[in-house]
C-alpha positions in Angstrom: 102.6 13.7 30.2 105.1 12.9 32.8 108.1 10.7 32.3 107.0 8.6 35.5 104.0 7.1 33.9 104.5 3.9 33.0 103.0 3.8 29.3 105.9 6.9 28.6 109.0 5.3 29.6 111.2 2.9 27.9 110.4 0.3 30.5 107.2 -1.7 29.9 106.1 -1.7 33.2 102.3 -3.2 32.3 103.6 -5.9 30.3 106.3 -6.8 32.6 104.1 -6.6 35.9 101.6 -8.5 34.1 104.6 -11.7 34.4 105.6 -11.2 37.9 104.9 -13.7 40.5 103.0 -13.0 43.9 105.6 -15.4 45.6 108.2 -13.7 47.9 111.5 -13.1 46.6 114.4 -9.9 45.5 113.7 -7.5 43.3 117.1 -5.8 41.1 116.8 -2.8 39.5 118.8 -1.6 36.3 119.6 1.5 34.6 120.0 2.1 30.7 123.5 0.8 30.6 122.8 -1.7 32.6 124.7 -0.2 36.4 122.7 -1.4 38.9 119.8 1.1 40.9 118.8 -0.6 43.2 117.7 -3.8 44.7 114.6 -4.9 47.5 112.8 -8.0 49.2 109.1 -8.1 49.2 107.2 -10.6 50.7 104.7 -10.4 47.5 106.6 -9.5 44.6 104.2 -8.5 42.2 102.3 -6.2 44.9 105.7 -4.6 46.0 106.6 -3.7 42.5 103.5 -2.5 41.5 104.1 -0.1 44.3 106.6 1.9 42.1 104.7 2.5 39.0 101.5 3.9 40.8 100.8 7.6 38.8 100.4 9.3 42.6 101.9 9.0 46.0 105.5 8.5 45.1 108.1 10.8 46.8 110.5 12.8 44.4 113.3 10.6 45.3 111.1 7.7 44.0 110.0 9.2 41.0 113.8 9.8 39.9 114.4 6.1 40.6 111.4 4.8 38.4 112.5 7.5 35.9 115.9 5.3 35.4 114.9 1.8 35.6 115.4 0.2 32.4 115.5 -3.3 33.8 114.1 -5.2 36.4 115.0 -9.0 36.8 113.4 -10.7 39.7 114.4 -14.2 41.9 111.7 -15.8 43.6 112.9 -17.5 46.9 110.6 -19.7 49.3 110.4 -17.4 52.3 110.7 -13.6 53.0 113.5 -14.6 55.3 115.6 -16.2 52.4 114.6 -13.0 50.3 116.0 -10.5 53.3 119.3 -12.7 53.5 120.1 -12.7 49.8 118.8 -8.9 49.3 121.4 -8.1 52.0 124.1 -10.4 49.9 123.2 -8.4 46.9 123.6 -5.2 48.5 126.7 -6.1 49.9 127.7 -7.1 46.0 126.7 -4.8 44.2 126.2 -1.4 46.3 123.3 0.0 44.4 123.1 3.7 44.8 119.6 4.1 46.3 120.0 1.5 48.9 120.9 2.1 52.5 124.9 1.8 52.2 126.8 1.2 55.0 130.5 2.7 54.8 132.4 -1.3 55.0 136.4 0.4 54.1 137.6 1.5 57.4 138.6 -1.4 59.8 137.1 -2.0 63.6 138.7 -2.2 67.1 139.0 -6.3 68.0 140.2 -7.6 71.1 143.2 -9.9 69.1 144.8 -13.5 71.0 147.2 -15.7 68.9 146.2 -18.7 69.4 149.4 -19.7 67.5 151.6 -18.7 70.5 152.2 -21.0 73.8 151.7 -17.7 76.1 149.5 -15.4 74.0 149.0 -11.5 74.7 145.6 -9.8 74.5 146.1 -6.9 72.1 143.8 -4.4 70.1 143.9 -5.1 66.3 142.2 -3.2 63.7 140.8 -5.2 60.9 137.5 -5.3 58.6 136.6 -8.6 59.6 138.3 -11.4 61.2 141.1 -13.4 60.1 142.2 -17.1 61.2 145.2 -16.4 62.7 143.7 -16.3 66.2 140.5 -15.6 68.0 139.0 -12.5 67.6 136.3 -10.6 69.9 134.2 -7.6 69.1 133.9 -5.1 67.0 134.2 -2.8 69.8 132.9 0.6 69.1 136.4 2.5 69.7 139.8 2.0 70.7 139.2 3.5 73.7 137.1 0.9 74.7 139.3 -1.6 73.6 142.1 -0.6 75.7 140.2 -0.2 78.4 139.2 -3.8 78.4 142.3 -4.9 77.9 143.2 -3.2 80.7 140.9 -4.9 83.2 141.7 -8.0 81.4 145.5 -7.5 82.3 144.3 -6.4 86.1 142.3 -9.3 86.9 144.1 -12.3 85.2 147.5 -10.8 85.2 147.9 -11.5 81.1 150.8 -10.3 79.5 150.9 -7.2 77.0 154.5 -7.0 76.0 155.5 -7.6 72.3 156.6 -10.9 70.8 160.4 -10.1 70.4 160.3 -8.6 74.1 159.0 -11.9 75.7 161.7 -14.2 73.7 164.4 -12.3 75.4 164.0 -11.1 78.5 166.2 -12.9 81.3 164.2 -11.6 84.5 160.5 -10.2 85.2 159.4 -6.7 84.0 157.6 -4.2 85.9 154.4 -5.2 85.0 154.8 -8.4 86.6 156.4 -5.8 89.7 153.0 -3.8 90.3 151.3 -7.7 89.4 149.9 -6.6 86.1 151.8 -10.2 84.9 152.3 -13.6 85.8 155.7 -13.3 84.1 155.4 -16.5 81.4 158.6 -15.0 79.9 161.1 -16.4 82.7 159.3 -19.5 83.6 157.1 -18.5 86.4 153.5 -19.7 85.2 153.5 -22.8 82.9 151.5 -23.2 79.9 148.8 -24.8 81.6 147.7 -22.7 83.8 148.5 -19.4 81.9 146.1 -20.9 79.2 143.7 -21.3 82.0 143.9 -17.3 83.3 143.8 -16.8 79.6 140.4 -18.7 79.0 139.0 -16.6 81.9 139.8 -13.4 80.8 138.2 -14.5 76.8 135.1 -15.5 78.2 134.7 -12.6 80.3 135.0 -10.7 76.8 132.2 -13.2 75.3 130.1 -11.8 78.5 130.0 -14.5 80.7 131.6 -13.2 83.3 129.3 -14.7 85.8 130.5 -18.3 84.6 134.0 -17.4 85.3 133.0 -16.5 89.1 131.3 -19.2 89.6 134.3 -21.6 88.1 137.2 -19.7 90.3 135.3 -20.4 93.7 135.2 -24.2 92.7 139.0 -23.5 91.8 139.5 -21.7 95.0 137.6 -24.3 97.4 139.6 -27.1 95.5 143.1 -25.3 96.0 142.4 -24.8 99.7 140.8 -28.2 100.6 144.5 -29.7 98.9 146.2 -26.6 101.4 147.4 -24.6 98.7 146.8 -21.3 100.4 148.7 -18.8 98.7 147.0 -19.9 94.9 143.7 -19.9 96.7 144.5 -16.3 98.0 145.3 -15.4 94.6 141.7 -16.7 93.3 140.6 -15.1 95.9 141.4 -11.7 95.3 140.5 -12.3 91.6 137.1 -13.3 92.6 136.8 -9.7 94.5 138.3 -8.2 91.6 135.9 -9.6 89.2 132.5 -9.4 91.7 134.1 -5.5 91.9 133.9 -5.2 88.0 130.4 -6.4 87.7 128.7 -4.3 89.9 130.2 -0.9 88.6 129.2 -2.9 85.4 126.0 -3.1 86.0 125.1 0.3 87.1 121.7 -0.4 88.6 121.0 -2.4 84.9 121.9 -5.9 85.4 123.2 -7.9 83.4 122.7 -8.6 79.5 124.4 -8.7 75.9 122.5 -6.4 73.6 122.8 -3.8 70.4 121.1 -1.0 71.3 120.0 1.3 68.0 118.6 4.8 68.3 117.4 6.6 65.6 117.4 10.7 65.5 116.2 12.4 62.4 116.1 16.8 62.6 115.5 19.3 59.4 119.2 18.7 58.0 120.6 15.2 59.0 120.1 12.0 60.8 121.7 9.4 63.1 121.6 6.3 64.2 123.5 5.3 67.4 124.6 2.0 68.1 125.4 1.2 72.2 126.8 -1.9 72.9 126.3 -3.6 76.2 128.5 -7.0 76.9 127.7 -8.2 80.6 125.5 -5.3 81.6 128.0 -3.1 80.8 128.3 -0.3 78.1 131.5 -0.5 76.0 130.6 2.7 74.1 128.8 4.0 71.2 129.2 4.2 67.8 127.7 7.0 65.3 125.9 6.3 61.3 124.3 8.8 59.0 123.4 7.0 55.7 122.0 8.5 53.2 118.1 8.1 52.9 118.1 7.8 49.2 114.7 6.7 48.9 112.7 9.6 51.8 112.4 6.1 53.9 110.0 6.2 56.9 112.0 5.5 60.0 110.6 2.5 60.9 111.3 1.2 57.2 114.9 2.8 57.3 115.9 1.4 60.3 114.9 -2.2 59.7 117.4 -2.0 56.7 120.0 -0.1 58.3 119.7 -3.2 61.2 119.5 -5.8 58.3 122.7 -4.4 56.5 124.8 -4.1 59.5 124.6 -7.7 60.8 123.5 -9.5 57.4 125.8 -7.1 54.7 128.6 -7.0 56.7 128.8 -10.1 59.3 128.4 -8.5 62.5 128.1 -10.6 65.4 125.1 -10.9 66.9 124.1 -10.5 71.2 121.3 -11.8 72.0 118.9 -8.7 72.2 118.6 -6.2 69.4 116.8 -2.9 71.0 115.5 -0.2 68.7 113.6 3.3 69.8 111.3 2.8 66.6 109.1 0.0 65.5 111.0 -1.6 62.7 109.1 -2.2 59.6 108.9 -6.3 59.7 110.4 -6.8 63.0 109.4 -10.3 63.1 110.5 -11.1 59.4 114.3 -9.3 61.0 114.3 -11.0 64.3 113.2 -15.0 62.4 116.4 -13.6 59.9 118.9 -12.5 62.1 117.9 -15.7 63.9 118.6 -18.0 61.2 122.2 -16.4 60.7 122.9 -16.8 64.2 121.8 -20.4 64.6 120.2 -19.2 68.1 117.2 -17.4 68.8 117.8 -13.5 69.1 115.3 -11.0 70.5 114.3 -7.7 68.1 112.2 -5.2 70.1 111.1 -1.9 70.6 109.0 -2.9 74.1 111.5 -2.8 76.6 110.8 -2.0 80.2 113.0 -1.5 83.6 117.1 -1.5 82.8 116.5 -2.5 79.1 114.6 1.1 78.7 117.6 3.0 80.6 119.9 1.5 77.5 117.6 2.9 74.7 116.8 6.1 76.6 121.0 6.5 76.9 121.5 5.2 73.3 118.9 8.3 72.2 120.5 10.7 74.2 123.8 9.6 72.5 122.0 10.0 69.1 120.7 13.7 69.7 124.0 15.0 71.5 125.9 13.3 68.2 123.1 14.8 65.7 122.8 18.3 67.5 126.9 18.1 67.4 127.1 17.1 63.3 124.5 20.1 62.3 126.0 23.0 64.2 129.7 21.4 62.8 127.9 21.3 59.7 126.7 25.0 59.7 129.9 26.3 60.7 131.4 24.5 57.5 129.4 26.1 55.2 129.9 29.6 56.6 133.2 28.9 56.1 133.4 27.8 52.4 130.8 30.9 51.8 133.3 32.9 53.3 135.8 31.5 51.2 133.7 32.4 48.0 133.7 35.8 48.9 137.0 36.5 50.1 138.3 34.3 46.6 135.5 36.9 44.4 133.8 33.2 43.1 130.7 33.1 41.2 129.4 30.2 43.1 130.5 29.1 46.5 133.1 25.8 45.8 131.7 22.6 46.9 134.5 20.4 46.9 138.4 21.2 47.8 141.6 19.3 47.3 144.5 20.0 48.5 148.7 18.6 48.1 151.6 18.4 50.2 154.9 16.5 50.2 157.0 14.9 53.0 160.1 13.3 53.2 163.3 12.9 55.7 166.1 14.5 53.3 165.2 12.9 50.5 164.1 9.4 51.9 160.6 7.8 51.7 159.2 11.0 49.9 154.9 10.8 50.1 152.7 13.4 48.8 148.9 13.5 50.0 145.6 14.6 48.6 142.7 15.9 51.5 139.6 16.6 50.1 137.5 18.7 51.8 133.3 18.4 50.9 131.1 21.9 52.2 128.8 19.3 52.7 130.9 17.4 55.6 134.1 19.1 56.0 137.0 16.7 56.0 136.2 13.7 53.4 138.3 10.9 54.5 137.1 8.4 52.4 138.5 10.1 49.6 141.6 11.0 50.7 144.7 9.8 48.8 148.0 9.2 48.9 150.8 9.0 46.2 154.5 7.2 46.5 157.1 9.5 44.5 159.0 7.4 42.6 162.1 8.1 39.9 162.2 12.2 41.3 165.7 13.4 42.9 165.7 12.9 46.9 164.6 16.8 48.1 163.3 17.5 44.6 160.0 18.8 46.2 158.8 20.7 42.7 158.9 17.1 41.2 157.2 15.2 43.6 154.4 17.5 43.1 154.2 17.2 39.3 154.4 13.7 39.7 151.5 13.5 42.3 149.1 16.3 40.3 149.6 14.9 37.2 148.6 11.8 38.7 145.7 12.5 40.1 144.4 14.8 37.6 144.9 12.6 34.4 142.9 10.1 36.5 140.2 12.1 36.8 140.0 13.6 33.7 140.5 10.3 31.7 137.8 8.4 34.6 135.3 11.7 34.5 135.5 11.9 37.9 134.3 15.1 39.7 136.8 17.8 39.8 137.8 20.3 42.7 136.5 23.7 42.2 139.5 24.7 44.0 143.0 23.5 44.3 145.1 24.1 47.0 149.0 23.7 46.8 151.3 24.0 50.0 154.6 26.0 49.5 154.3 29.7 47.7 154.8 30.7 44.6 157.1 28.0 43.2 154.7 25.4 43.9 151.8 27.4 42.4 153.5 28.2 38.9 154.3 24.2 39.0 150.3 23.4 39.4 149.7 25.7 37.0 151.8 24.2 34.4 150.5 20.9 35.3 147.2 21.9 34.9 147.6 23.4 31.3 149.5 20.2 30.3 146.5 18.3 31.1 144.2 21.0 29.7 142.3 21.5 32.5 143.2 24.5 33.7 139.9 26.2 33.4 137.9 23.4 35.8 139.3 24.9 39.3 140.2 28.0 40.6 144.2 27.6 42.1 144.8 28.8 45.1 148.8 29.1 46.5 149.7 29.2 50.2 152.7 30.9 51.3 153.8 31.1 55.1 154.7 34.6 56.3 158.3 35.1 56.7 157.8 33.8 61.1 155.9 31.1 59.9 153.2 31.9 62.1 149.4 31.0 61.6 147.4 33.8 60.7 150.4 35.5 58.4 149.7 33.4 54.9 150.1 35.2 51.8 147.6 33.5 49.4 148.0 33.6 45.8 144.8 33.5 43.7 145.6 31.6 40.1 148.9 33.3 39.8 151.8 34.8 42.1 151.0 38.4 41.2 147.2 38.1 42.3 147.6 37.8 46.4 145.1 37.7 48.9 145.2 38.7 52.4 143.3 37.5 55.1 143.2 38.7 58.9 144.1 35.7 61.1 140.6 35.5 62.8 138.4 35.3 59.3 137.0 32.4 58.9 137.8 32.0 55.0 141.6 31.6 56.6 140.8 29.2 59.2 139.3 27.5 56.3 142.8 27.2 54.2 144.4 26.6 57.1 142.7 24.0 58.2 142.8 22.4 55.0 146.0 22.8 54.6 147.3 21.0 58.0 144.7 18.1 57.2 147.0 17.7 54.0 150.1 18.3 55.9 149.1 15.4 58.6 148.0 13.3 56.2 151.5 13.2 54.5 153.6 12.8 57.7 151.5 9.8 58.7 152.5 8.3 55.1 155.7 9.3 55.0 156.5 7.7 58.1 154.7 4.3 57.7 156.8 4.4 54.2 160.0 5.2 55.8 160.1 3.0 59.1 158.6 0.1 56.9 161.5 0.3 54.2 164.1 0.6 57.4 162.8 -2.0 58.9 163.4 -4.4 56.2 165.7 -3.0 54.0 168.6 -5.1 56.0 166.8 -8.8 55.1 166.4 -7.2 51.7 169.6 -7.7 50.3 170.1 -11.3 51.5 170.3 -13.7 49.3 167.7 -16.5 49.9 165.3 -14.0 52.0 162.1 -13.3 49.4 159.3 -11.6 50.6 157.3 -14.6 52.3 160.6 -15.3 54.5 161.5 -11.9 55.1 157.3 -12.1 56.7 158.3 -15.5 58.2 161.3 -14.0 60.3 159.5 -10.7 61.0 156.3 -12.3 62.6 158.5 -14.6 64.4 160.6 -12.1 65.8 158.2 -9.1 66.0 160.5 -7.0 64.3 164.3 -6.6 62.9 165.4 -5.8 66.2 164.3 -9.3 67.7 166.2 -10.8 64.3 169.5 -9.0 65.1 169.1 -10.0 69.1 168.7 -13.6 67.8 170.3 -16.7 68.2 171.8 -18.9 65.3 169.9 -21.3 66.4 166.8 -19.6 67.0 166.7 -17.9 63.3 167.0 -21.9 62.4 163.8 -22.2 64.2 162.1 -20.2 62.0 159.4 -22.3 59.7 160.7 -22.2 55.9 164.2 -21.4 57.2 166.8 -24.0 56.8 170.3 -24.2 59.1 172.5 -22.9 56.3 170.2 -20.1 55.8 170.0 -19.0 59.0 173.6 -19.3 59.2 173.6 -16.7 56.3 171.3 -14.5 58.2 173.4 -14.4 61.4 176.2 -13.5 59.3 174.6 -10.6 57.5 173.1 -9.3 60.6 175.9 -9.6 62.9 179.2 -9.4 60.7 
């Protein structure tokens, strides 16, 4: 009898369907040991769950789901709306595994203004979500986009972009304001007023009301020439030009609008779902998602839960028009939702006619170009680690790769790095790490990998967390025998294969010597097989990744390591006089009197700053 039907599990499905209500509500679903599996809205509860426990039709990916449910606790809500917004809440908690998951640890491109500062800059800042320390606008799709708005932004309403400690002390105009890129706030040339006024312009041509602005600098431009101000009604002029300019290489024959346009793009392999952005008729850029279909979703049913997530889970705001290539599985029941969270009426469709079709044909082209792009990447990975099997004599090809590297500047700031490499994927960022080496001699290069390997590894094996199935340490044979001590320490030598990577003696690509498990087994590779362009590639990821660490590590502990020793100066006014300043440099350029100026700093503090800093 099969473990899926309901009288052979340890769940009571019959008894506890018998108790469920047909009103709608969310639906959680619990393993043996009580992890959460997953969790669902249904607009009828009791038919929706009844659904799972059917003896045909299920897919396998069902059928493994129902074969784990030990639990199921239910809350009844009074709409399906209130169920979708609290099953996204839940999601967003809890992260069940079978549930559409939408990657929320890397940050997004905003367009950033402090609001805090009399003559703020527009500048690109990459956070999760917003803070309230100014007035974010976005998520953009990618920097590039970003600076390219910013950009126009700076063209047409002149604001400034240089940093904080450059505008407190600069004694005459820069060359931005030269090539009139700036209205040059920093030497008194624009007053607060009206710089706040350009600066109003340019944020709601970002909110996409662009038009609005036009139609407010001709009123502004009449007015200054009726009270024969000439020149500043030549200057709205030209912006007006500037701006019409914009809009109609905006528009590219598509009008005007504010919309998220989703494609979806499923081929034997993968899938995709491409998200364009349009703000004022025009197309910022796209952004690319594959989540994994845990459940063999329908498209239509996928999608309305990959749209639900990514404005519901994660807080995305929302344009007016939501555009999808598929017919969402309760599109109404989405559109009253996403609605409700915007407090304005927003339009979900899949009908779309004239411009609005041009968007999701575009968005759908993105989506197979992206999908086409992943796949054949995809392939050539695989090859790649198969290669790497037979070139290594493996039993099995590896599936998962790690690989260490240190970097340091003589000594200073030393960083060691962990890429892991899936032969699913290629380069797994997610799960990269990296690891501050502490309490090792500066240069000590065999230490600092100990440290960082038996870091990682006693982790691991002390958290059960899946193991390379081969290890890949930068530097020859030293380093090798090191790992390899390591490895027995910790008793899990026999878990991975070891792999060592010497450069040649010109320290050219192409001329490693590889050492498999120890120094007298070596490996050689031509330079054009693809097993070595594996390793290599690998193997600069790790090297890259530890630069970039050691760096940030390094510049941050020189850039405060001279308000460290100061007596009086913790670590919220060390912040204080770094944000105030934008940096040590704008501390040491300072002023007695401006250090005094400082929030939290008193006048015989500062006078102990100015002393410290500047003998």
């Amino acid at each position: 009898m099969s473990t899926n039907d309901p009288t052979n599990t340890r769940f009571d499905a019959r008894a506890f369907l018998r108790s469920v209500s047909e009103a709608p509500g969310v639906y959680r679903m619990y393993d043996a040991k009580g992890d959460i599996l997953y969790v669902g809205k249904a607009r009828r509860l009791k038919a929706r769950l009844s659904s799972y426990f059917r003896s045909t039709g299920l897919n396998t990916k069902t059928r493994a789901l129902v074969s784990h449910i030990a639990d199921i606790q239910v809350t009844v809500t009074h709409t399906e709306t209130e169920a979708l917004l609290l099953e996204q809440t839940l999601i967003k908690k809890e992260r069940p595994p079978y549930n559409i998951l939408m990657r929320d640890d890397k940050s997004y491109p905003y367009v950033f203004a402090n609001t805090r500062h009399a003559f703020p800059k527009l500048e690109m800042r990459r956070v999760r979500r917003p803070r309230n320390d100014g007035r974010y606008y976005g998520p953009y799709p990618s920097s590039v986009a970003v600076r390219d708005t910013l950009q126009l932004m700076q063209k047409i309403f002149r604001i400034r972009n240089c940093e904080d400690s450059e505008f407190s002390h600069r004694e005459r105009p820069c060359l931005q304001y030269q090539i009139s890129r700036c209205t040059a706030p920093c030497v008194g040339y624009i007053d607060e007023h009206d710089y706040q006024q350009q600066l109003e312009h340019a944020t709601q041509c970002l909110e996409g009301r662009s038009e609005q602005v036009a139609i407010r600098l001709s009123h502004e431009m009449e007015a200054a020439a009726s009270s024969l101000a000439f020149e500043k009604a030549a200057f709205i002029r030209d912006q007006i030009q500037q701006l019409r300019s914009l809009q109609s290489h905006q528009s590219v024959d598509m009008q005007h609008g504010n919309a998220d346009v989703f494609a979806y793009i499923e081929q034997p392999g993968g899938l995709c779902i491409t998200l364009l952005s349009i703000r004022d008729g025009r197309v910022l850029g796209t952004r690319h998602f594959t989540p994994d279909n845990g459940l063999d979703l329908p498209s239509e049913a996928l999608m309305g839960e990959f749209i639900s997530q990514y404005y519901l889970g994660l807080e995305q705001r929302v344009p007016a028009e939501v555009l999808v290539n598929v017919t969402l599985e309760d599109q109404a029941l989405i559109e009253e939702a996403l609605s409700h969270y915007a407090e304005r009426h927003i339009r979900v469709t899949s009908q779309v006619r004239g411009h609005r079709a041009q968007w999701v044909r575009l968005a759908q082209t993105n989506a197979e170009q992206h999908l086409a792009s992943t796949l054949s990447n995809q392939k050539q990975i695989r090859q790649r680690f198969i290669a790497l099997r037979e070139a290594l004599g493996l039993a099995e090809t590896p599936k998962r790769l790690e690989c260490f590297d240190i970097s340091h500047s003589h000594g200073e700031a030393t960083v060691a790095s962990c890429v892991v490499f899936d032969s699913d994927m290629g380069p797994n960022t997610s799960e990269y790490r990296r690891f501050n080496i502490n309490g090792v001699a500066p240069g000590d290069d065999y230490a600092a990998m100990r440290q960082a390997l038996t870091r990682r590894y006693t982790r691991l094996r002390d958290e059960d967390q899946t193991f390379p199935d081969v290890l890949i340490v930068d530097g020859g044979k030293g380093q090798l025998n090191m790992a390899r001590e390591v490895l027995e320490e910790l008793a899990i030598s026999n878990r991975m294969t070891l792999l060592g990577v010497a450069k040649g003696t010109t320290r050219k690509p192409g001329l490693e010597t590889l050492f498999l498990e120890t120094t007298d087994q070596t490996v050689t590779l031509e330079g054009t097989e693809p097993a070595l362009h594996l390793v290599q590639h690998i193997r600069d990821e790790s090297h890259r990744f530890a630069i970039t660490g050691h760096r940030r590590k390094r510049d941050k502990q020189r850039r405060t390591s001279s308000l460290e020793g100061i007596a009086g100066i913790g670590p919220k006014r060390r912040q204080a006089l770094l944000r105030y300043f934008g940096g040590l440099q704008g501390i040491r350029k300072a002023s007695l009197d401006d250090i005094a100026n400082v929030p939290g700093i008193s006048r015989p503090l500062a006078n102990t700053i100015y002393q410290a800093l500047n003998g």
